[in-house]
C-alpha positions as CSV (number, residue, x, y, z in Angstrom):
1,X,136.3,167.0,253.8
2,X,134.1,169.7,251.5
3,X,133.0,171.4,254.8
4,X,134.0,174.6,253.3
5,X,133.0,174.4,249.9
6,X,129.5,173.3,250.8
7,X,129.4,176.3,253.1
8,X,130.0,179.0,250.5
9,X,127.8,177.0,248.1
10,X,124.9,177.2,250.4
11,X,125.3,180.7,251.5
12,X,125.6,181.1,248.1
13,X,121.9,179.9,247.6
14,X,121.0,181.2,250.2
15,X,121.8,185.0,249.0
16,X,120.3,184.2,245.4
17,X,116.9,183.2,247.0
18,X,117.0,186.3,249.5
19,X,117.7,188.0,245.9
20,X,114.9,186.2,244.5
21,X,112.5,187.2,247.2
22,X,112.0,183.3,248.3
23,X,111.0,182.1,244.7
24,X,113.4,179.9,242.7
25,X,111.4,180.3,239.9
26,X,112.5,184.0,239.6
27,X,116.1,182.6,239.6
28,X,114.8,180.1,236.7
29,X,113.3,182.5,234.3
30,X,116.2,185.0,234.5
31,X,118.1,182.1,233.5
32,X,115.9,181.4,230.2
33,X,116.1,185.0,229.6
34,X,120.1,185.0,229.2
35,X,119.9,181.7,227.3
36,X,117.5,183.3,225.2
37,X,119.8,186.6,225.0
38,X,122.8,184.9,224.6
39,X,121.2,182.5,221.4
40,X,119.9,185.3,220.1
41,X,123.5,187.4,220.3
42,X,125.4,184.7,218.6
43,X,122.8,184.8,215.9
44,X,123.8,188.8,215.6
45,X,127.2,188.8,216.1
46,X,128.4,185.0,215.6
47,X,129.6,182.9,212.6
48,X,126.6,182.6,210.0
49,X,124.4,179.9,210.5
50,X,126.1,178.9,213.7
51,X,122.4,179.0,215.2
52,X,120.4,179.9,212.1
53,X,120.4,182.3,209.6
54,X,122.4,185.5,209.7
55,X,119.9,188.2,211.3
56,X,120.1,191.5,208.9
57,X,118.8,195.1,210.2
58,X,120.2,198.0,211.5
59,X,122.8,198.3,213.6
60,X,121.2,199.6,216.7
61,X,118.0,197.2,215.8
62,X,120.6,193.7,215.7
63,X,122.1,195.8,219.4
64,X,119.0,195.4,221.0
65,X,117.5,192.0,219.6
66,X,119.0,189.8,222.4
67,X,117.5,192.2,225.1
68,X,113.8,192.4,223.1
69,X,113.6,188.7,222.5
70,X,115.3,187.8,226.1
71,X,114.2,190.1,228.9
72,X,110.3,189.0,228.2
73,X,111.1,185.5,229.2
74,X,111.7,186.8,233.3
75,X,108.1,187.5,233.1
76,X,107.1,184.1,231.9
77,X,105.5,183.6,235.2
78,X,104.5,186.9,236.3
79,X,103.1,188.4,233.6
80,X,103.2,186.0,231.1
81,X,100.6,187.5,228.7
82,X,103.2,190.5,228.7
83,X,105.8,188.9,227.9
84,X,104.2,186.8,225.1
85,X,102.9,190.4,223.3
86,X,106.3,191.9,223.7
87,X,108.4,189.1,221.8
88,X,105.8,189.4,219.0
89,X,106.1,193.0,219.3
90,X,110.0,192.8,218.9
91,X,109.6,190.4,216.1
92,X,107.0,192.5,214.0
93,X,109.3,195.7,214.5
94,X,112.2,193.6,213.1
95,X,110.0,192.1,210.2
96,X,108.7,195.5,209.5
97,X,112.0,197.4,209.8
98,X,114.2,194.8,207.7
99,X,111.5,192.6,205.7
100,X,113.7,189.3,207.1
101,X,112.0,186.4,208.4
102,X,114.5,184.6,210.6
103,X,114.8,180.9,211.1
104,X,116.7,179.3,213.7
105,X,117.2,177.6,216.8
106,X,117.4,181.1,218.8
107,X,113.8,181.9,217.5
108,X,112.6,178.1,217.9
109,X,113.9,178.4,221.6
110,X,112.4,181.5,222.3
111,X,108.5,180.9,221.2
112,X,108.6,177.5,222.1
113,X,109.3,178.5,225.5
114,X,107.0,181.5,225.5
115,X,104.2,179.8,224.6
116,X,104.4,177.3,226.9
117,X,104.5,179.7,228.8
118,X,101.4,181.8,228.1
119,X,99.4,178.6,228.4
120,X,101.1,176.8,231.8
121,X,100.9,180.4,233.6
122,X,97.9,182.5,232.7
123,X,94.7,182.4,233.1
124,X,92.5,180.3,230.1
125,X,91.0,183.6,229.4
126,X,94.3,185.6,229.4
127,X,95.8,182.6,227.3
128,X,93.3,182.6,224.8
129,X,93.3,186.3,224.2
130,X,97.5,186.3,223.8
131,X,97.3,184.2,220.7
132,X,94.1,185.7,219.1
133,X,96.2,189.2,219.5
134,X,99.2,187.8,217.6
135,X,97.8,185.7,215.3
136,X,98.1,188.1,212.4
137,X,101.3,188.7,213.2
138,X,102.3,185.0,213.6
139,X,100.1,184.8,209.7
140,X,102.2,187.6,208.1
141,X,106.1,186.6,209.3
142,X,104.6,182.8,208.6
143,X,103.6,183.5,205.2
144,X,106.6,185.3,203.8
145,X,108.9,183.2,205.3
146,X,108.2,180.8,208.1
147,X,109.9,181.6,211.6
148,X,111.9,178.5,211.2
149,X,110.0,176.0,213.2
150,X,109.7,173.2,211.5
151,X,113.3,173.4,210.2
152,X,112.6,173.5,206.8
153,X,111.9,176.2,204.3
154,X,108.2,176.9,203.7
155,X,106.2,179.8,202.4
156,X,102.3,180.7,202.1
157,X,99.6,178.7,203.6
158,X,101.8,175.6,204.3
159,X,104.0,177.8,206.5
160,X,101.2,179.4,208.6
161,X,99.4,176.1,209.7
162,X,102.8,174.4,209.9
163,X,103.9,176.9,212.6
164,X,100.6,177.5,214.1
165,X,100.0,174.0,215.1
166,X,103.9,174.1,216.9
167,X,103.0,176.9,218.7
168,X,99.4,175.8,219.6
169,X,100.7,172.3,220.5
170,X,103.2,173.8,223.6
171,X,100.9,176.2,224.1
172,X,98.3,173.2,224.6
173,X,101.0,171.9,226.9
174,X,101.0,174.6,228.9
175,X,97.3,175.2,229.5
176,X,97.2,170.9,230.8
177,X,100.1,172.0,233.3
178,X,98.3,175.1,234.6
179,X,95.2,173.0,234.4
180,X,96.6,170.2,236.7
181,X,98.3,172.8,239.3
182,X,95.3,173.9,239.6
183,X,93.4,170.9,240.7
184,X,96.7,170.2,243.0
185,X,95.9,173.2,244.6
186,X,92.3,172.9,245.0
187,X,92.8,169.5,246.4
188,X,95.3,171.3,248.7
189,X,93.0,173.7,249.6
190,X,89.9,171.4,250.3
191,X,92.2,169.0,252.5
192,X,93.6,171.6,254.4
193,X,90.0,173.2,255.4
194,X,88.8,169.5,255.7
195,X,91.4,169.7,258.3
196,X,90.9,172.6,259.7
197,X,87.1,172.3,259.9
198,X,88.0,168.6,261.8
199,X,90.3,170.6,264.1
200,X,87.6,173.3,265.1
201,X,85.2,170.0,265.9
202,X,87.4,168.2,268.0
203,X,88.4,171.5,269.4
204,X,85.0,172.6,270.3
205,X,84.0,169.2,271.3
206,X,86.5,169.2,274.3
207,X,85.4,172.7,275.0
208,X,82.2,171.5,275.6
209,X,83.0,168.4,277.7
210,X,84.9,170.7,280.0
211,X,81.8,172.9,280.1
212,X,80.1,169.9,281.1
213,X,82.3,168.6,283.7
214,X,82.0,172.1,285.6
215,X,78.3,172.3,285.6
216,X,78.6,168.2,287.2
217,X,81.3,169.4,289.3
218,X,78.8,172.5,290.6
219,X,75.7,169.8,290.8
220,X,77.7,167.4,292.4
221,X,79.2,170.3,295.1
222,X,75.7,170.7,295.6
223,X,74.3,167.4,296.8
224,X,77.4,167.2,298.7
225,X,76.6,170.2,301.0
226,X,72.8,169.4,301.0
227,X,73.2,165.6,302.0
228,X,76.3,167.1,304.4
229,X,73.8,169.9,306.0
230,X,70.7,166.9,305.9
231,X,73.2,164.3,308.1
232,X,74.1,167.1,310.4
233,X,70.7,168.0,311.4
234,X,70.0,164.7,312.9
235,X,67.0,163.6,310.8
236,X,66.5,160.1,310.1
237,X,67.7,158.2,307.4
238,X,71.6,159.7,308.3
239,X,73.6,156.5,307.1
240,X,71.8,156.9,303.9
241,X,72.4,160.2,303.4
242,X,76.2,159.4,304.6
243,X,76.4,157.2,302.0
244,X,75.1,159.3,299.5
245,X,77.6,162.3,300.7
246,X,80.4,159.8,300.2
247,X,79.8,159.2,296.7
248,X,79.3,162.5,295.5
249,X,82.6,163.4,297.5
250,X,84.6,160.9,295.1
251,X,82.5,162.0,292.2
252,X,83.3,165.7,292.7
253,X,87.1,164.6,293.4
254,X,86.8,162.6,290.1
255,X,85.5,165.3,288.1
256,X,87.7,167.6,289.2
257,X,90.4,165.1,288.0
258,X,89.1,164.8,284.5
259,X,88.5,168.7,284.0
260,X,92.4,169.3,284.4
261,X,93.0,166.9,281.9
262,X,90.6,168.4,279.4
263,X,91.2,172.0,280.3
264,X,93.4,174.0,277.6
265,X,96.8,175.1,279.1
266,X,96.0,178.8,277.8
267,X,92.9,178.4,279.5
268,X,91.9,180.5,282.9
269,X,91.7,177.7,286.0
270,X,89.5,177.4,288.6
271,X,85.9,176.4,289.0
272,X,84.2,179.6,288.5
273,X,80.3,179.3,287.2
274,X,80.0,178.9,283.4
275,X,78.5,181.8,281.8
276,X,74.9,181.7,280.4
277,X,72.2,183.7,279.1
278,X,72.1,186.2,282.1
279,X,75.1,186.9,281.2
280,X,74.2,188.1,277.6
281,X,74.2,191.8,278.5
282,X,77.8,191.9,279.8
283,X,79.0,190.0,276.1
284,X,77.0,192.8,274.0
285,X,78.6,195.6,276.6
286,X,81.9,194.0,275.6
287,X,81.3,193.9,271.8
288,X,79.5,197.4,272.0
289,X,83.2,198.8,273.7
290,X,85.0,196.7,270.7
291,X,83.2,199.3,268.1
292,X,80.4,197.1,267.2
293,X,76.8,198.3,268.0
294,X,74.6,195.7,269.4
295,X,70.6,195.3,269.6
296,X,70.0,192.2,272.2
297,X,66.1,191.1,272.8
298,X,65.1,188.3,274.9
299,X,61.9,186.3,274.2
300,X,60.4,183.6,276.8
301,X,61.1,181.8,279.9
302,X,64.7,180.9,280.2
303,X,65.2,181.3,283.5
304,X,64.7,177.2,284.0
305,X,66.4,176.0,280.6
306,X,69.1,173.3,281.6
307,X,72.2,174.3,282.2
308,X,74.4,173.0,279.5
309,X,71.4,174.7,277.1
310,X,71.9,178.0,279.3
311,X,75.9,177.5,278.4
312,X,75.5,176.5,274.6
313,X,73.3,179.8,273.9
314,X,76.0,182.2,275.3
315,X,78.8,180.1,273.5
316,X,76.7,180.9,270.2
317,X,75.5,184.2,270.6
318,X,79.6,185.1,271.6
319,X,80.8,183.3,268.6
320,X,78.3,184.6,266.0
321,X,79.2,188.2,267.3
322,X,82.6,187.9,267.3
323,X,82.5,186.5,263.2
324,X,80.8,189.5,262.9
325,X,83.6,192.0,264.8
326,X,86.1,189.6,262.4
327,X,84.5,190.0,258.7
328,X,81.5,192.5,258.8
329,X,83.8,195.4,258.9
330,X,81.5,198.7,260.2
331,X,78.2,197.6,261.2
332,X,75.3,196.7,263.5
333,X,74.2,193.2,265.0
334,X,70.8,192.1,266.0
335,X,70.8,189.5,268.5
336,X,67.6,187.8,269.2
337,X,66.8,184.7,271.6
338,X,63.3,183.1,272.0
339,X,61.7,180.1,273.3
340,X,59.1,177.9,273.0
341,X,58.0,174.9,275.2
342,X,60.5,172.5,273.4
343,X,62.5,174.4,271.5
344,X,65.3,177.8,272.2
345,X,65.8,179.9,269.1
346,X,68.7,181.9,268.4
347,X,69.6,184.9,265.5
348,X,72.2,186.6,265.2
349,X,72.2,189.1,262.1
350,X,74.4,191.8,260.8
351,X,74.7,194.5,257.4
352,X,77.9,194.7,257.5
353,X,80.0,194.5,254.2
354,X,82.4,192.3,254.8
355,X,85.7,194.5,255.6
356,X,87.8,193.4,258.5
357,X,86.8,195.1,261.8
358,X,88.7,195.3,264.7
359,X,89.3,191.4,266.7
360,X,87.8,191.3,270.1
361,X,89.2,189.6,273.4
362,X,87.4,186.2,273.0
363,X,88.2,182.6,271.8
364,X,86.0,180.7,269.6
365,X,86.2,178.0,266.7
366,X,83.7,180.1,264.1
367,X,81.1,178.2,261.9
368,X,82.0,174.6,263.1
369,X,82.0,175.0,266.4
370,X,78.1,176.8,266.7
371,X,77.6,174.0,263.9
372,X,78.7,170.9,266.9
373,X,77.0,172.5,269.5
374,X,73.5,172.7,267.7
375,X,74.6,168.7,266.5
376,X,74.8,167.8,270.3
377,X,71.1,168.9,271.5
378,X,70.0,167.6,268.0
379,X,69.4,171.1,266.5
380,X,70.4,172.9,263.7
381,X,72.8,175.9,262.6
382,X,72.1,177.8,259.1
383,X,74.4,180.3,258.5
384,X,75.0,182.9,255.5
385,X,74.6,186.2,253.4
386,X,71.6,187.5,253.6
387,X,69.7,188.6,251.0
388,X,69.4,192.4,251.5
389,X,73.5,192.5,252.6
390,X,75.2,191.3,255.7
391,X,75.1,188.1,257.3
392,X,72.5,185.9,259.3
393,X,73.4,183.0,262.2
394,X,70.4,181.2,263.3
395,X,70.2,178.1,265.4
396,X,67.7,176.0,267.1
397,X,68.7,173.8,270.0
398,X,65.5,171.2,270.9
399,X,64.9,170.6,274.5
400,X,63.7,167.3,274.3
401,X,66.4,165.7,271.9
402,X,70.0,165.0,271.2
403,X,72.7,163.1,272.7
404,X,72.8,165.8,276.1
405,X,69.1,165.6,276.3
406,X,69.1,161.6,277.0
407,X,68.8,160.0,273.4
408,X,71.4,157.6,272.6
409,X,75.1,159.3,271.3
């Protein structure tokens, strides 16, 4: 029945916020500008003491009053230490111009608003500093007259604290609302990278279990064809080694089964070998060719670590580097791997200065994700500026601990 009227109203609200830029609360302080304008106009131009007392001057001074005392209040939020100095400013050039003090609602409305204002959207600092400026002024038009705040006629030191304490009170106001957004948003924030940090777990998690599965998958291929290739040669012991065939044959088909339902749909198929530490050089080539120069040294025997170890490394080292391709902006890495008879080390360092560099061709999940990995073998990730500039990633994976290394998940 209103089809049409609701139509227009919405497109309607839809070209003020396109107007607005997206923010109502543009459309909102133009709106307290022209009440403040308009109270102010009738004050000029109006019946006396329709909305306080008569405002005296000259001509061109009573002309632009509405605009000086209005316009300020669109920048409430924007620049709202601005717009606080240039409504004193407009009402010390009328006190010094005309010697009048005005009292009334249009001047109540105005600074009650504007320093509410000051307080709810600038900083404390910025707040603070906006009434130590004007407080001489607020002093002088308060003492010789009052602005009219309280209602009531007061002159001298009465007057001053009387209109201080209004003005500090919204003011106080202001800064409690500012204060509260701001732990809204904090909490906001904290939740959402909570989240986020949750995601990038659970995320790397199931990258790991599908790293897993292939490197059972390629075991399990391999007892197939060596219990396969032991039957066929007619050696004793062939039902045995039947039986054992059959069961990594259901395994491998089992496997198999699980690691399309854990593989991401964006992710390559197929049951290629996972990449390790050999290949290392091919990942700093890669980063090298993204603009990033890259110093890679190998320390120890890691020809025999286990495989999932072998995997974890290369997932670290690629991450690492590609946080550094991300945030270090122009600069080298150092990438250094050693190993002891328990234990793989792993550093990854940088002096870069933190500008964006150019984003290279791989998929990660950043901090967290090196952080699980180095969980799982019951290691360790420390990660963070270093002292001299740049940033460090070191890890230590155990290779005698952790859930993958037997112990108890």
């Amino acid at each position: 029945m209103h089809t049409a009227p609701a139509r227009r109203y919405l497109q309607g609200m839809q070209a003020l916020r396109r107007w607005a830029g997206g923010d109502p609360g543009i459309v909102a302080d133009a709106g307290m500008g022209i009440v403040a304008a308009g109270l102010t106009a009738v004050a000029v131009g109006g019946p006396p003491g329709l909305v306080g007392t008569a405002i005296a001057g000259p001509a061109w001074l009573r002309a632009l009053l509405p605009l000086l005392l209005g316009a300020p209040l669109v920048l409430r939020r924007r620049a709202p230490l601005l717009m606080w100095l240039a409504i004193w400013a407009a009402l010390a050039l009328m006190a010094l111009l005309t010697d009048y003090h005005p009292q009334g609602l249009e001047f109540t409305f105005v600074l009650f608003a504007a320093a509410y204002s000051l307080g709810a959207h600038a900083s404390l600092r910025r707040a603070a500093a906006g009434l130590v400026v004007t407080a001489p002024v607020v002093a002088e038009i308060s003492d010789k007259g009052g602005l009219g705040l309280t209602f009531a006629q007061h002159f001298g030191a009465p007057a001053v604290a009387l209109t201080s304490l209004q003005l500090l009170a919204f003011w106080l106001t202001g800064v409690l609302v500012h204060a509260r957004r701001h732990a809204v948003a904090l909490a906001a924030r904290s939740a959402a990278l909570q989240f986020q940090a949750e995601q990038a777990t659970a995320a790397e998690r199931a990258r790991i279990a599908r790293e897993l599965h292939d490197i059972v998958a390629h075991h399990l291929s391999v007892i197939v064809l060596q219990a396969g290739g032991a039957r066929a040669s007619g050696k004793p012991a062939g039902a045995t080694l039947e039986k054992v065939e059959n069961s990594a044959r259901q395994a491998l088909a089992e496997t198999r089964r699980l690691l399309d339902v854990l593989r991401d749909p964006d992710e390559e198929t197929g049951f290629a070998p996972q990449p390790g530490i050999g290949d290392l050089d091919a990942l700093a080539a890669s980063v090298r060719a993204a603009g990033l120069p890259v110093n890679l040294a190998v320390d120890g025997d890691l020809a025999t670590l286990p495989a999932v170890v072998d995997v974890s490394v290369y997932r670290i080292v690629q991450e690492a580097l590609t946080n550094v391709l991300k945030h270090a902006g122009p600069a080298r890495a150092d990438v250094t791997i050693g190993r002891t008879a328990d234990t793989v080390t792993i550093d990854v360092t940088d002096n870069g200065t933190g500008a964006p560099g150019p984003l290279p061709p791989v998929r990660g999940h950043g901090l967290a994700g090196m952080g699980e990995r180095a969980a799982l073998f019951g290691g360790e990730l420390a990660a963070g500026p270093r002292p001299g500039g740049g940033f460090a990633v070191r890890a230590r994976l155990p290779l005698g601990g952790g859930p993958l290394a037997g112990e108890p998940s």
